[in-house]
C-alpha positions in Angstrom: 0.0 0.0 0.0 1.4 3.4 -0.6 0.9 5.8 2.4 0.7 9.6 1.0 0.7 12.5 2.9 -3.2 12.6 3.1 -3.1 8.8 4.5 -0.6 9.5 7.4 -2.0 12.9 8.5 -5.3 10.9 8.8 -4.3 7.9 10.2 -1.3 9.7 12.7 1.4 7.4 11.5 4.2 9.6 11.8 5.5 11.1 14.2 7.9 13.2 12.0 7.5 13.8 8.7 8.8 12.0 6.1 12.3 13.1 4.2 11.8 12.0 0.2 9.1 10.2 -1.4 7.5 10.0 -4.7 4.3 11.5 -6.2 2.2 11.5 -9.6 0.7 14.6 -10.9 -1.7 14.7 -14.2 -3.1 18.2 -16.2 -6.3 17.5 -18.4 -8.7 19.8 -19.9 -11.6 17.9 -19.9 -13.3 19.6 -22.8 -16.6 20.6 -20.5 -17.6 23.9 -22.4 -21.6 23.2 -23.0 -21.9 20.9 -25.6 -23.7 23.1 -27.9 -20.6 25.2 -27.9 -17.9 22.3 -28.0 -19.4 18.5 -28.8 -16.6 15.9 -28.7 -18.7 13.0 -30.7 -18.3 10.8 -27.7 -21.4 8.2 -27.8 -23.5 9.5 -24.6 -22.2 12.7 -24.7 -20.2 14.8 -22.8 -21.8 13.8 -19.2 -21.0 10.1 -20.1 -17.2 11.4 -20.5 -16.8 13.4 -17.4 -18.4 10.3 -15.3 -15.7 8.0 -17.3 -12.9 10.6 -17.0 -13.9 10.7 -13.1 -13.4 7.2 -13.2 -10.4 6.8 -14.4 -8.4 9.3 -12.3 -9.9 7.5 -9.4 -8.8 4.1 -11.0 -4.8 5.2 -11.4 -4.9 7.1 -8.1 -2.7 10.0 -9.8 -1.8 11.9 -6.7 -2.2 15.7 -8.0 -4.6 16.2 -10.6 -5.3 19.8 -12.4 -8.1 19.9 -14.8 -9.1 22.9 -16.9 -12.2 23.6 -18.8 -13.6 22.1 -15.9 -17.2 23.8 -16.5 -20.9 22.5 -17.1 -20.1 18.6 -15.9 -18.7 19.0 -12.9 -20.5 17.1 -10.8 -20.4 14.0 -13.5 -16.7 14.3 -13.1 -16.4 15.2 -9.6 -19.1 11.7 -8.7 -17.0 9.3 -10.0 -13.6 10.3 -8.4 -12.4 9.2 -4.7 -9.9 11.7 -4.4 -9.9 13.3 -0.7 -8.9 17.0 -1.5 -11.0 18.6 -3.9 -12.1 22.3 -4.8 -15.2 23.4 -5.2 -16.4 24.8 -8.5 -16.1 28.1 -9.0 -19.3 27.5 -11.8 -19.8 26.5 -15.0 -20.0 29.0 -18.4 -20.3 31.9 -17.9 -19.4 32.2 -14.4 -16.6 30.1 -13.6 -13.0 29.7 -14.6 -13.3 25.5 -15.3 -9.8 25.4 -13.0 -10.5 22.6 -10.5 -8.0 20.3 -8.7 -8.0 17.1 -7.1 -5.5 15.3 -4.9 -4.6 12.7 -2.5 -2.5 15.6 -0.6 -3.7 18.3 1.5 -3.0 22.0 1.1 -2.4 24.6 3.5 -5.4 26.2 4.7 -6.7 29.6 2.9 -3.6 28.9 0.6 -6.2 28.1 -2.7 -6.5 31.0 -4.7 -8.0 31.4 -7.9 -6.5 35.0 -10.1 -8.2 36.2 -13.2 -6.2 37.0 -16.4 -5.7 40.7 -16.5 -5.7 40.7 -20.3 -8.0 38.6 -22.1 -8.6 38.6 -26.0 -12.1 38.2 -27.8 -10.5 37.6 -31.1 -11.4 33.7 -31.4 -12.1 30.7 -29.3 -14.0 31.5 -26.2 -12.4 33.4 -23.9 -14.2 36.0 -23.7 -17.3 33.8 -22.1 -15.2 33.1 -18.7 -13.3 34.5 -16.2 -10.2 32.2 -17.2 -6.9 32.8 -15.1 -4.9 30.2 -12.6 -4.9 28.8 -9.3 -3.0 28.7 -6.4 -2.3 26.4 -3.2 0.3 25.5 -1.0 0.2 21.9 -1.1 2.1 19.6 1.8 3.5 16.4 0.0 4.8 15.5 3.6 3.7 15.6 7.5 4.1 15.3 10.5 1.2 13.5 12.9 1.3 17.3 14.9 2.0 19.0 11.5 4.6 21.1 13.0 7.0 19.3 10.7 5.6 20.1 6.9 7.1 19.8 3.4 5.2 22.2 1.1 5.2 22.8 -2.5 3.3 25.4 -4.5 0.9 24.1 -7.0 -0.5 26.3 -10.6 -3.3 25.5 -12.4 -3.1 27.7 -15.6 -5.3 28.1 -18.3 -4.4 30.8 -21.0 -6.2 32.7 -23.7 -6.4 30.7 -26.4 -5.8 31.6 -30.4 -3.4 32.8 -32.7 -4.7 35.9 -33.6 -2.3 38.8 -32.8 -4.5 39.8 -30.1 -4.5 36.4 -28.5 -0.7 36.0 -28.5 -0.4 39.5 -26.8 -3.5 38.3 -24.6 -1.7 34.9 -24.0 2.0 36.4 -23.6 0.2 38.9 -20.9 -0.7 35.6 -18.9 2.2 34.3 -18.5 4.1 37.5 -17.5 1.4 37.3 -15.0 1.8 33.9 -13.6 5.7 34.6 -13.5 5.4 38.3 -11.9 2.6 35.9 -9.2 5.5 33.3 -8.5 8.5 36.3 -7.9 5.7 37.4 -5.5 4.4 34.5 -3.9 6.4 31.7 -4.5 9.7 33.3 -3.2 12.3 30.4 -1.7 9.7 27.7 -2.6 9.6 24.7 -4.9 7.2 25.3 -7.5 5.1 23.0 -9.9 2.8 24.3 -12.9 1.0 22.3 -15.0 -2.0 23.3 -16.7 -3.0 23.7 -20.5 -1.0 26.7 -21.6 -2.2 27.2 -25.1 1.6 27.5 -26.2 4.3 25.9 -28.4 7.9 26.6 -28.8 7.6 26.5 -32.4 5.3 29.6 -32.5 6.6 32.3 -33.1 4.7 34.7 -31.5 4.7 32.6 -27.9 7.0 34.3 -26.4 5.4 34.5 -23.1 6.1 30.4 -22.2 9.6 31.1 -22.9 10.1 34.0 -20.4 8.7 31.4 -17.7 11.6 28.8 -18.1 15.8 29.5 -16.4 17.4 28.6 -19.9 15.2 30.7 -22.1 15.6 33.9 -19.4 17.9 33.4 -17.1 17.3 36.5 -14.7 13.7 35.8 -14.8 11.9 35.6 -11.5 9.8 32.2 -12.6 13.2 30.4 -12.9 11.4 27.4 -13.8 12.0 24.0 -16.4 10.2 21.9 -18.9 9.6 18.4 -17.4 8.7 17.4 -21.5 11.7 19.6 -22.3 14.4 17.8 -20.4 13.3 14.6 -20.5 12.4 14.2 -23.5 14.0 16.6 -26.2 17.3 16.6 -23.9 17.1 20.0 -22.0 16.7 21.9 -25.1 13.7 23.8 -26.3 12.6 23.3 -29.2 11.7 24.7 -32.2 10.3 22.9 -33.8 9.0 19.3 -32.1 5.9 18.4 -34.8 2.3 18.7 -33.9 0.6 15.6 -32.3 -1.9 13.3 -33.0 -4.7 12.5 -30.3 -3.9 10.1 -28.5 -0.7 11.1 -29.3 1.3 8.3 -30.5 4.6 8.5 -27.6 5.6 12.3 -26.3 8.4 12.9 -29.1 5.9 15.8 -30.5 4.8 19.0 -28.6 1.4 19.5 -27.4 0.2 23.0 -25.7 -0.5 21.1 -22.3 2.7 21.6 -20.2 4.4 20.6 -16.8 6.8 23.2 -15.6 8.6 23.1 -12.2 11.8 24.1 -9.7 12.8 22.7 -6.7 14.2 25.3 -3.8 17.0 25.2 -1.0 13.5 23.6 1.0 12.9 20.7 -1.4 13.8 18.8 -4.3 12.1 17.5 -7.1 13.3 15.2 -9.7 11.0 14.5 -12.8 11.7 10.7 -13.5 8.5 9.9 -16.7 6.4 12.0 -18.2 4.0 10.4 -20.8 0.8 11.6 -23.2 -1.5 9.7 -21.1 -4.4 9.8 -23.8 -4.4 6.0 -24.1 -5.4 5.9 -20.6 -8.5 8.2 -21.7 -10.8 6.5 -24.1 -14.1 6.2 -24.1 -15.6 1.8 -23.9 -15.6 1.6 -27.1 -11.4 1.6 -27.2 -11.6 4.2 -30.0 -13.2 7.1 -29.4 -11.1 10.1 -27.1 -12.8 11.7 -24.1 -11.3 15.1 -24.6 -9.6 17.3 -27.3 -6.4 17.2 -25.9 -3.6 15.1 -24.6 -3.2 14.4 -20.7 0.1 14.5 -19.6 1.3 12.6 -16.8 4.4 13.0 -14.7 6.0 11.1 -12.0 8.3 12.7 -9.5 10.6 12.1 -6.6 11.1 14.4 -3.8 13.7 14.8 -1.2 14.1 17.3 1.8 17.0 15.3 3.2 20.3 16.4 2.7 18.8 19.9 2.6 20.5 22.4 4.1 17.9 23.7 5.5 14.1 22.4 6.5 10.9 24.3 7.7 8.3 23.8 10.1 4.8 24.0 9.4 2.3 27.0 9.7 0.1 28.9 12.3 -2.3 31.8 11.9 -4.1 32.5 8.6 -3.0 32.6 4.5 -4.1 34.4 2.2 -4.2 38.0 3.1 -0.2 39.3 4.3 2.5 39.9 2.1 5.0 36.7 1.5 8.2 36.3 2.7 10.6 33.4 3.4 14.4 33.5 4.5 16.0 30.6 2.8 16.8 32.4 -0.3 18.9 34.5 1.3 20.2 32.1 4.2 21.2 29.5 1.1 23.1 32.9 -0.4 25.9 32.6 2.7 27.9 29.7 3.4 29.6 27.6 5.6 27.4 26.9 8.8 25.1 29.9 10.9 24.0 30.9 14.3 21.7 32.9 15.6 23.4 36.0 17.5 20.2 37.5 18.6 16.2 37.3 18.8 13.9 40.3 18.4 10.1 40.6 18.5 7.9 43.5 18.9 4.1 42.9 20.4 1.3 43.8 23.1 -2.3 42.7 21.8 -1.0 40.6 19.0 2.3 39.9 17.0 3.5 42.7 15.4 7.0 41.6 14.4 9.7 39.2 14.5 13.4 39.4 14.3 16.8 37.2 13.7 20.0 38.1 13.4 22.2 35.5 12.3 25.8 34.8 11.3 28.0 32.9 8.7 30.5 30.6 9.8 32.6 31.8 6.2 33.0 35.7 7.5 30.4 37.0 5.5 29.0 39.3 8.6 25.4 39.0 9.8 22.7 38.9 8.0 19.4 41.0 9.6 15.9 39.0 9.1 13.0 41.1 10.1 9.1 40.4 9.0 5.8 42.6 10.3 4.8 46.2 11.6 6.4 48.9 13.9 3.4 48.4 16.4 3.8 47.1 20.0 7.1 46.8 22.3 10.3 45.7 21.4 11.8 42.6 22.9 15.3 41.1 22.6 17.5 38.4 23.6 21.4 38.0 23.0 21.8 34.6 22.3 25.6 33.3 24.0 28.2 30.8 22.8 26.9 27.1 21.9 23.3 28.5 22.4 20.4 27.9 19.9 16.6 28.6 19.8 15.2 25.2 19.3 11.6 25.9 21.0 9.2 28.3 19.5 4.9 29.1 20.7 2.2 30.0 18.7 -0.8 31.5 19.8 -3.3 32.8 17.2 -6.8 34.1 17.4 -9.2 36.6 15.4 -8.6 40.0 14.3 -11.1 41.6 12.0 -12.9 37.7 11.2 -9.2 37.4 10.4 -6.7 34.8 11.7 -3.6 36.3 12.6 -0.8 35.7 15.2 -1.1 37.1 18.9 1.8 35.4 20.8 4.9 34.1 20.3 7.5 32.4 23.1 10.9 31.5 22.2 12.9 29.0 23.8 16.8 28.5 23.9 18.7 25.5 24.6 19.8 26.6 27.8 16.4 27.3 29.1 16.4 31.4 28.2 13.2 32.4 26.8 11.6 35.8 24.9 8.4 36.0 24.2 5.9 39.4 22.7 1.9 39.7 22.2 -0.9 38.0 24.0 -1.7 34.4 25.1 -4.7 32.7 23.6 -6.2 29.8 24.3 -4.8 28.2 20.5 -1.5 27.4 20.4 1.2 25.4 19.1 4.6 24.7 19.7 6.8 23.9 17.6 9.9 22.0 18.0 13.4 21.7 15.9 14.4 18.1 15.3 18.0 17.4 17.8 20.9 18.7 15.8 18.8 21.8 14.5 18.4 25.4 15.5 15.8 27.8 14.1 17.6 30.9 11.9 14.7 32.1 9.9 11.1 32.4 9.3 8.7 32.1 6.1 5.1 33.5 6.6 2.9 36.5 5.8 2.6 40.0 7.5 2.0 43.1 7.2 1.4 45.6 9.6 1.0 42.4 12.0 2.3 39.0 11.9 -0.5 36.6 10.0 0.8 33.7 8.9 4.2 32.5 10.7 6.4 29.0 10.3 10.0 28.5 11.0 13.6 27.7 8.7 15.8 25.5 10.7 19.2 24.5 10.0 22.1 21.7 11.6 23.2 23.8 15.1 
């Protein structure tokens, strides 16, 4: 039996979380515009093929599954499917995006976001009739029984503006500036996965936009990201031209528009091992006839957070509405080994700020870490030789029907302790593994501290 992360945080089995593993991740569009806009000739029609594509993700147990176009059959598709985590419809034409997900993993709560396009093009297709765009969520492919020990990686669900008029490649370029500009922002020091149907091929000329996502095509771009289909099957380099498949698509030697993109971070890595056209997988009884207009693609990856230099813990307070930040980009920037020098926090009703200095073992001087407002009194603590914050407290509660962070309590390994804001009666504590010390944090805040989670590294 293989035990995912939604299996053990059910059942308790860890007490730790696990260190590497391997997952499966699929991106359809399931072709559910109404069928008096879009008929796919399927006998029994297009409610027939979402129950029978429901089926059929439930029969391979893929572990991540995005599906796009995801509109008037919903719940055919969704009624045939086991999966655990699912999101809800956001409604079918003309309301809803058709971006839905559904996975044997769980995802940070008030991490799923769904963004509209901010440039959309009427030229052809449809786009005009929905508010397409992508999704967001923080997804934990790893955890412990407590879920203070998490391993997280951010999952897209994109679906572009479709077309080749000019306006549509502007429309489409636009997108994917956006979803890049939306990682920089969002997905800053964290492994990233997108996969979705991006309307794109290398061998356009005028898709410029799914180049600027990828490190070899723009290597000072913010996305940073690689082609799974790219290096593992046209060895690492894009190209121009790959040849226009057939559906099902015969093997994944030609280029379809339905893509798999990731990075792995200083927090995680990933490791594409097979990615296949999975339309074989996808026909109707009758053997013959396809369910959808396009090509699945299915990927298997490994994982690893061991031999990391640096881990994280999980999360408390709420997502969703503070500004992103995470230390571990510029932690992994020094090297040799670091220590904290000295805690600061600044609080009274609720969390206003926290604060690490830390230093390089290499002499590259100390580096100042500092995440919310000005409110609130300022607290400190020198940290001496051989000690370590190893303990942390969490207290959240409700600000403004908002979830934030009111109290935090650091502990040393000597015993010292700091703690600013106010005791409430939810709490967490969170403790580093023996061997680590905590010398950053990854979170969201503002003028307060929402959302808060720790970086540890080997004291």
């Amino acid at each position: 039996m293989k035990f995912t992360a939604a299996t053990l945080l059910a059942q308790g089995a860890l007490a730790a979380a696990a260190t590497s593993g391997d997952f499966t991740i699929l991106t359809m569009n399931v072709a559910g515009l109404p069928e008096v806009l879009n008929p796919n000739g399927v006998p029994g029609g297009k409610e027939a093929s979402s129950k029978t594509i429901g089926s059929r993700f439930a029969q391979y147990g893929f572990d991540v599954v995005h599906v796009q176009e995801d509109f008037n059959y919903h719940a055919a598709l969704y009624s045939t499917d086991t999966h655990p985590y699912r999101t809800p419809t956001s409604g079918g034409v003309p309301f809803g995006s058709g971006l839905n997900t559904l996975s044997n993993f769980p995802w940070l709560s008030g991490s799923f976001q769904r963004q509209k396009w901010a440039k959309s093009s009427c030229a052809s297709e449809f786009d005009c009739l929905t508010p397409k765009g992508f999704t967001f969520m923080r997804v934990a492919l790893s955890s412990s029984s407590d879920a203070t020990d998490v391993v997280y990686v951010d999952f897209y669900n994109m679906h572009t503006d479709a077309g080749t008029e000019t306006a549509d490649l502007e429309a489409r370029n636009d997108n994917l500036r956006q979803v890049g500009e939306w990682i920089q922002t969002h997905s800053q020091g964290n492994a990233v996965l997108v996969f979705g149907d991006t309307n794109s091929r290398y061998s356009r000329s005028g898709d410029t936009g799914i180049r600027s996502l990828l490190k070899s095509e723009n290597p000072t771009g913010a996305a940073g990201l690689q082609d799974i289909w790219v290096g593992l099957h046209r060895n690492g380099v894009v190209p121009n031209d790959a040849g226009v498949c057939g559906n099902p698509a015969e093997d994944a030697a030609c280029e379809i528009v339905d893509k798999v993109l990731y990075r792995s971070s200083p927090l995680v890595q990933l490791t594409p091992t097979a990615l296949e056209y999975a339309g074989p997988r996808f026909l109707a009884d009758d053997g013959v006839s396809v369910l959808s207009d396009h090509n699945p693609v299915l990927v298997n990856l490994t994982w690893s957070a061991a031999d990391r230099r640096f881990r994280q813990s999980g999360f408390w307070g709420g997502a969703a509405y503070g500004n992103w930040f995470n230390d571990v980009s510029a932690l992994d920037s020094t090297t040799g080994s670091i220590k904290a020098q000295k805690i600061t926090f600044r609080g009274e009703n609720r969390l206003d700020s926290v604060g690490l200095t830390v230093l390089s073992s290499s002499g590259q001087g100390t580096t100042e870490l500092v995440h919310g407002g000005q409110g609130g009194s300022e607290v400190s603590l020198t940290l001496t030789d051989g000690e370590s914050w190893v303990k942390s407290e969490l207290c959240q509660g409700q600000k403004s029907d908002k979830t934030r962070n009111f109290y935090i309590k650091a502990t040393t390994s000597k015993g010292r302790t700091l703690e600013a804001g106010t005791r409430t009666s939810d709490c967490k504590v969170f403790e580093a593994e023996e061997g680590w010390q905590v010398v950053g944090f990854l979170g969201e805040s503002g003028d307060e501290v929402d959302l808060l989670g720790f970086i540890y590294s080997k004291i």
